[in-house]
N, C-alpha and C positions, 0 to 999 in steps of 0.2 A: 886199855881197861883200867885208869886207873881214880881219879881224883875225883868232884864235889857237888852241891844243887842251890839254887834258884832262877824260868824261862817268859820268858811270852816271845814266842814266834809268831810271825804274821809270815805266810806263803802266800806270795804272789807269783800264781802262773802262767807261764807264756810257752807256746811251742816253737821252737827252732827248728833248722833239717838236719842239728846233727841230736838232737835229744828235746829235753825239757829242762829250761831254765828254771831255776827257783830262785827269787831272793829270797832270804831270812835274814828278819832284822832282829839283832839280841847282844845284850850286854854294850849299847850305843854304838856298834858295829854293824855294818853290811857285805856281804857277803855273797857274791854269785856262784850257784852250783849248777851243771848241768848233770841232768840224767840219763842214763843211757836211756839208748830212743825202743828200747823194747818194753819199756816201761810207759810208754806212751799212753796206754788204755789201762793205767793204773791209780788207784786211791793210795797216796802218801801220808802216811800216817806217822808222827812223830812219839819218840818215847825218849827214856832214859837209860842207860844204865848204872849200878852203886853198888858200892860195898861200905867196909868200917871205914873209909875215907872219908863217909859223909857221916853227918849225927843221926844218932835217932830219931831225932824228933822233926824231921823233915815236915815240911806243910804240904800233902800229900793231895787234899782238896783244894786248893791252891792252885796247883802244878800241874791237876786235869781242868782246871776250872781255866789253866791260860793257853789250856791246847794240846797236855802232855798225855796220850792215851794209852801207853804201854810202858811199864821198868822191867827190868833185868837186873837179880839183886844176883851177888854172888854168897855161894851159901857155904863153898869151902876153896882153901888154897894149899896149894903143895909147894912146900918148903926147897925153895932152890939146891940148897946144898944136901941138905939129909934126906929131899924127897918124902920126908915125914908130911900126914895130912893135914890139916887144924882147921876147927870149924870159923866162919864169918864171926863177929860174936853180934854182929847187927842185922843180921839175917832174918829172924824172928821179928822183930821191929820191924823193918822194912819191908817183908812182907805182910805183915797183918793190917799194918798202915797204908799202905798201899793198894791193899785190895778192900779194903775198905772203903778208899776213894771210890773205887770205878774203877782203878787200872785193872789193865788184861795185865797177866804177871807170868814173868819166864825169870830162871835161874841159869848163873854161871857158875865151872870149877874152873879156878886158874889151875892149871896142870903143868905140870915138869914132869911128862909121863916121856919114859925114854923107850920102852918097848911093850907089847901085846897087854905085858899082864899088869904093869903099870897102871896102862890106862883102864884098864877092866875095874880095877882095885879102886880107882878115883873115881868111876860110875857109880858102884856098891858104896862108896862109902855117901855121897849124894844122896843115894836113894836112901839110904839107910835113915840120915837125918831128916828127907822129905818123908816119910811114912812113922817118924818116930813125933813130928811135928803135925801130923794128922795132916798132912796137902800132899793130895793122889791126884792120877793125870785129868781128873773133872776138877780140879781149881785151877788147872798151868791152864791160860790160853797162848803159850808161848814154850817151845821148849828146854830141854833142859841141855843148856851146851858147855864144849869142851873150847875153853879159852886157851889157845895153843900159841904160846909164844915166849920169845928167846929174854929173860931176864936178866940184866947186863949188870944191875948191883953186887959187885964180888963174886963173879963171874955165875955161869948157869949149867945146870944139870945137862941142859942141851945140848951144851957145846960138843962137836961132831953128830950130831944128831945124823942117821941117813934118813934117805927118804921110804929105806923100805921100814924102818922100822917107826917112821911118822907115822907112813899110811898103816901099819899096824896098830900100833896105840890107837888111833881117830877110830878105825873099825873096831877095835875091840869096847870100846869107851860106845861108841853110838849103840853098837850091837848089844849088849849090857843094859842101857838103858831103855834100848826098844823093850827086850825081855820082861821086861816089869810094868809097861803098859804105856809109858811115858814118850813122848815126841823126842826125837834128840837133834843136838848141831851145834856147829862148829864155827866156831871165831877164831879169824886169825887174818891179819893184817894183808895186802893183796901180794907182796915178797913171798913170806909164810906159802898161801896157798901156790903159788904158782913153783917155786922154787923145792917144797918139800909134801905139798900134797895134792899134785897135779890137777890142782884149780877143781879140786874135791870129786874128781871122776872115778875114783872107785872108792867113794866111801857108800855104805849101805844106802837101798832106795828109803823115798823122803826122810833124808837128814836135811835141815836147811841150815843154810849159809850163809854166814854172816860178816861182813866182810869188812874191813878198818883200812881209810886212806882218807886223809887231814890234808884235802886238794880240791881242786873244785870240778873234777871231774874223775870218774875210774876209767881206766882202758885194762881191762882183767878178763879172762875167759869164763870166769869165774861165776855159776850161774847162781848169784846172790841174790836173797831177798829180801835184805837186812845191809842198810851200809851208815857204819860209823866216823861219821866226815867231822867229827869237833873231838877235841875233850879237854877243851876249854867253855863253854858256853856256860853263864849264868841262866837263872830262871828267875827273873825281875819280878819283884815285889813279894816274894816269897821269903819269910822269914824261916831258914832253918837253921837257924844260931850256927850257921859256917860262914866261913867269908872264902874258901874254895872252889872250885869249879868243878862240871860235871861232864863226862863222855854223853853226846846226845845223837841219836841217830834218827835215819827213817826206815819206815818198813813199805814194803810197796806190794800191793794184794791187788792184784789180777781182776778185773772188772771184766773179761770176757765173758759175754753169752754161754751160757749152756742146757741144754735141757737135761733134764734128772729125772729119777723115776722117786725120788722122794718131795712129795709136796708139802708147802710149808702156809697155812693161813694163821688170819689174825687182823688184829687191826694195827695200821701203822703210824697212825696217830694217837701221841700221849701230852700228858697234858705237862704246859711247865711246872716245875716247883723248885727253880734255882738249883738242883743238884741233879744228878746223874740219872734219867731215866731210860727206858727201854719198856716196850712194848712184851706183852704174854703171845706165843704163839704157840698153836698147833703144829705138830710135826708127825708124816707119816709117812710109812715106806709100807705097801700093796696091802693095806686097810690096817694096818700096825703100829699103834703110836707109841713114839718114839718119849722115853722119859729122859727131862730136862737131870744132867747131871751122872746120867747114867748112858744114855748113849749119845749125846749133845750136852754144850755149855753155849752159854752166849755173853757176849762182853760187847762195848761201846764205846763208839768213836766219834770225838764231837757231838755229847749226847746231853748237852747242858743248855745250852742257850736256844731258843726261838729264832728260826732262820737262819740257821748254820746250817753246813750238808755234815748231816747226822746219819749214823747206819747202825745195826747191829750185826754185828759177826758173829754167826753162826758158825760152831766149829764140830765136826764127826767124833766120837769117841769111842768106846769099845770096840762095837764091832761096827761101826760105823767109821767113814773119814772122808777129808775133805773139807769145805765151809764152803757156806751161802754170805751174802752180804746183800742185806735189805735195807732199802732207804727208808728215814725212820723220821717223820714231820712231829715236832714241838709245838704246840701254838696252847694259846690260850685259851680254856674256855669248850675246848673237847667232846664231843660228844658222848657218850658214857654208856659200854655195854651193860645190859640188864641180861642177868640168869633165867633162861626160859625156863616156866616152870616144866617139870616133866611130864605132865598131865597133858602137855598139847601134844606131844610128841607121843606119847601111850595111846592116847588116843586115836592118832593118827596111822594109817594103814601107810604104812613104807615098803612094806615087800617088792610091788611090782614095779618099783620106782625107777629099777636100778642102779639107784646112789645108796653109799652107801652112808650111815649117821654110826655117827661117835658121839661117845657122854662120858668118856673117860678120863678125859680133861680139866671135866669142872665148869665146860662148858658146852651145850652141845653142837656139833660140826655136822654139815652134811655136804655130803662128796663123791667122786670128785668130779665136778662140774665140767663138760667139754667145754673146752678153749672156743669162744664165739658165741657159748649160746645169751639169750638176751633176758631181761629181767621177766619178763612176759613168757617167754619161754619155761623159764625154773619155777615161775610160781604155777603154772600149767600141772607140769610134771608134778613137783610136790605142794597138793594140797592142803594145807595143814589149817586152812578157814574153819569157821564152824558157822553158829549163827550168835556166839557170844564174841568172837574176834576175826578180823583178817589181817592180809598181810601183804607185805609190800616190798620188795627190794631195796635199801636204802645205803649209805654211804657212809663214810669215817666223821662225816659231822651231821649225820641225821639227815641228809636231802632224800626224797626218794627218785628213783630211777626211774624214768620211762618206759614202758612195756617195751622199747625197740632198741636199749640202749644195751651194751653187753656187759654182763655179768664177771668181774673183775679182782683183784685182789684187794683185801680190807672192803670190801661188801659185806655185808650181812643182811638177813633175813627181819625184818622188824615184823614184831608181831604185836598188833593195835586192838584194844578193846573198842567192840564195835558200839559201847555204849555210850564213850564221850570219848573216844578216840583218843586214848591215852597210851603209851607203849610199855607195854606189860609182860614182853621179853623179847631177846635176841638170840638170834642163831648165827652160826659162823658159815662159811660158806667157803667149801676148799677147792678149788679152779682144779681143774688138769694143768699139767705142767708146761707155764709157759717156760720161752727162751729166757733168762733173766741170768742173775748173779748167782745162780745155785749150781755148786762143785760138791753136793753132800753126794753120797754113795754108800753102797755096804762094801763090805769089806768083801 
């Protein structure tokens, strides 16, 4: 965890039988990694992590514009020798800058925590500056970890470290920071975890792990989801008045199927405009919508250019947890929801529908749609014609649907004036829950 930034990664992937090869080509270097093969049905997603090693004024739009979709700033360190705390002083920079960009944003404490209450003390003192700095667990899409490792300049607080008072400090530090609402986890080199915190098996449930080896492959028991294989890497053509290097990792997010009992619509089509976008969705769990910020955030990966594989990550919060990840199409030229007026919908008899409709949005929703049924089918069910408009099934760029064709995600409802056939609003339409990327949950 130590030194500086400027990247352009280019991943080129290939499967092997003992993992997933990647090349990354950066700083006029190549370099072959594999990944462990459990990782096989997984999105790699690259970031960074910094501290006052790097300048403030890093070029932050830059740096996701060449690929880099998550930092890790560190926000305090503890003093080897005196174990005294001190804050980042680039902390505040780096992250406002940062999340500015687009990045999803997670924080480190370099620790020299030697026992329980050490590390509790180095949790508190984090939170303390995160909630004094107005960033609560709706702005981290990353959490808040305990960078655990042995500082060899002038020797370290660690030295004799045991392992029961590792695994002490890491649970009291994680436990601490759950306390307060926030995600927590732990960094530490794959030595570290194996040899003093038994490749993180009794630290509290979901801590995630973050793991450091500058190799081209791991063999660690170590169930990581986060591995920091450089900290050397430039970010090419990035002017951040350093001429340093930076620690750059990947994160690897689970692409498994699953079905969920919280459904998620919307359209997933947005339109380019050279910087960072992301699509509005609906989110509900058994007719209860879910407010952005309050029990969900969402961040984006690869979410700049037309024809990239783009997603948004959808992540649980309050009493919510877990994350969805939805494929998320750029293109030009978009087709454009219209605010249905509320007058179709008042007018309209819904009771005996059995769907049910939302307007609490800002947009109205009706739901939730059994998995199969056909456009011809839902426009059956709900009638919302008159003899001033009708309506039609239609798609993310305005096609309409054929009455036999099924009723799908990013569909919506167009509603046509039947006088020169203009579309004079839109409804959202929320599926039953198919199999897809959604791991949201209540708690």
């Amino acid at each position: 965890m130590k030194k500086a930034i400027t990247v352009m990664l280019l991943l080129i992937l290939a499967i092997s039988t003992a993992g997933i090869e990647v090349s990354a080509a950066y700083d006029d270097r190549s370099d072959n990694r594999v990944h462990d093969k459990r990782f096989r049905n997984s999105l790699i997603v690259d970031g960074v992590d910094v501290s006052s090693y790097q300048d403030d004024d890093i070029d932050w739009e830059a740096a996701k514009a060449s690929g880099i979709d998550f930092a890790i700033m560190r926000i305090s360190v503890t003093l080897s020798r005196s174990g005294n705390i001190e804050s980042d002083k680039s902390f505040r920079e780096h992250y406002n800058n940062a999340k500015r960009a687009g990045m999803m944003c997670g924080v480190y404490v370099f620790s020299q925590a030697i026992n329980a209450e050490e590390g509790a003390r180095e949790a508190e003192a984090a939170i303390s500056r995160l909630q004094k700095l107005g960033i609560g667990p709706e702005d981290l899409m990353l959490p808040v970890y305990m960078d655990y490792e042995f500082f060899n300049k002038g020797g370290s607080r660690l030295s004799g470290l045991s392992e029961e008072d590792a695994a002490a400090a890491t649970q009291a530090f994680c436990k601490t920071v759950q306390s307060y609402g926030y995600d927590a986890g732990i960094y530490a080199n794959s030595y570290f975890f194996a040899n003093y915190l038994n490749n993180g098996r009794a630290l509290p449930d979901n801590t995630d792990l973050w793991i450091a080896q500058y190799s081209n492959s791991i063999n660690s028991e170590c169930a990581y989801t986060k591995w920091q294989y450089s900290s050397s890497a430039r970010l090419d053509d990035i002017d951040s008045g350093s001429t340093g290097r930076v620690d750059i990792n990947y994160w690897y997010i689970d692409k498994k199927t699953e079905e969920s009992a919280i459904n998620i619509s919307g359209n997933t089509y947005v339109d380019y405009t050279g910087d960072p976008v992301l699509p509005e969705f609906g989110i509900h769990y058994k007719g209860k919508h879910l407010v952005k910020g309050v029990d969900y955030i969402i961040g984006g990966i690869r979410n700049i250019d037309i024809g990239s594989e783009s997603y948004a990550y959808i992540k649980g919060i309050g009493d919510y947890e877990g994350y969805a990840l939805v494929p998320v199409n750029i293109e030009n030229d978009i087709y454009e929801k219209i605010n249905l007026p509320a007058k179709v919908i008042t007018d309209t008899n819904l009771e005996n529908t059995g769907y049910l409709v939302y307007s609490d949005t800002g947009r109205t929703t009706i739901g939730i749609i059994p998995e199969g049924t056909t456009a011809g089918e839902l426009l059956s069910d709900i009638d919302i014609s008159s003899e001033d408009y009708y309506t039609s099934v239609i798609d993310s760029q305005g096609n309409c649907l054929t009455e036999k064709e099924k009723v799908g995600f990013s569909n919506m409802i167009g509603v046509f004036s039947c006088e020169d056939d203009t579309l004079i609003g839109t409804v959202d339409i929320e599926t039953e829950t198919e199999k897809g990327i959604n791991h949201l949950r209540h708690k």
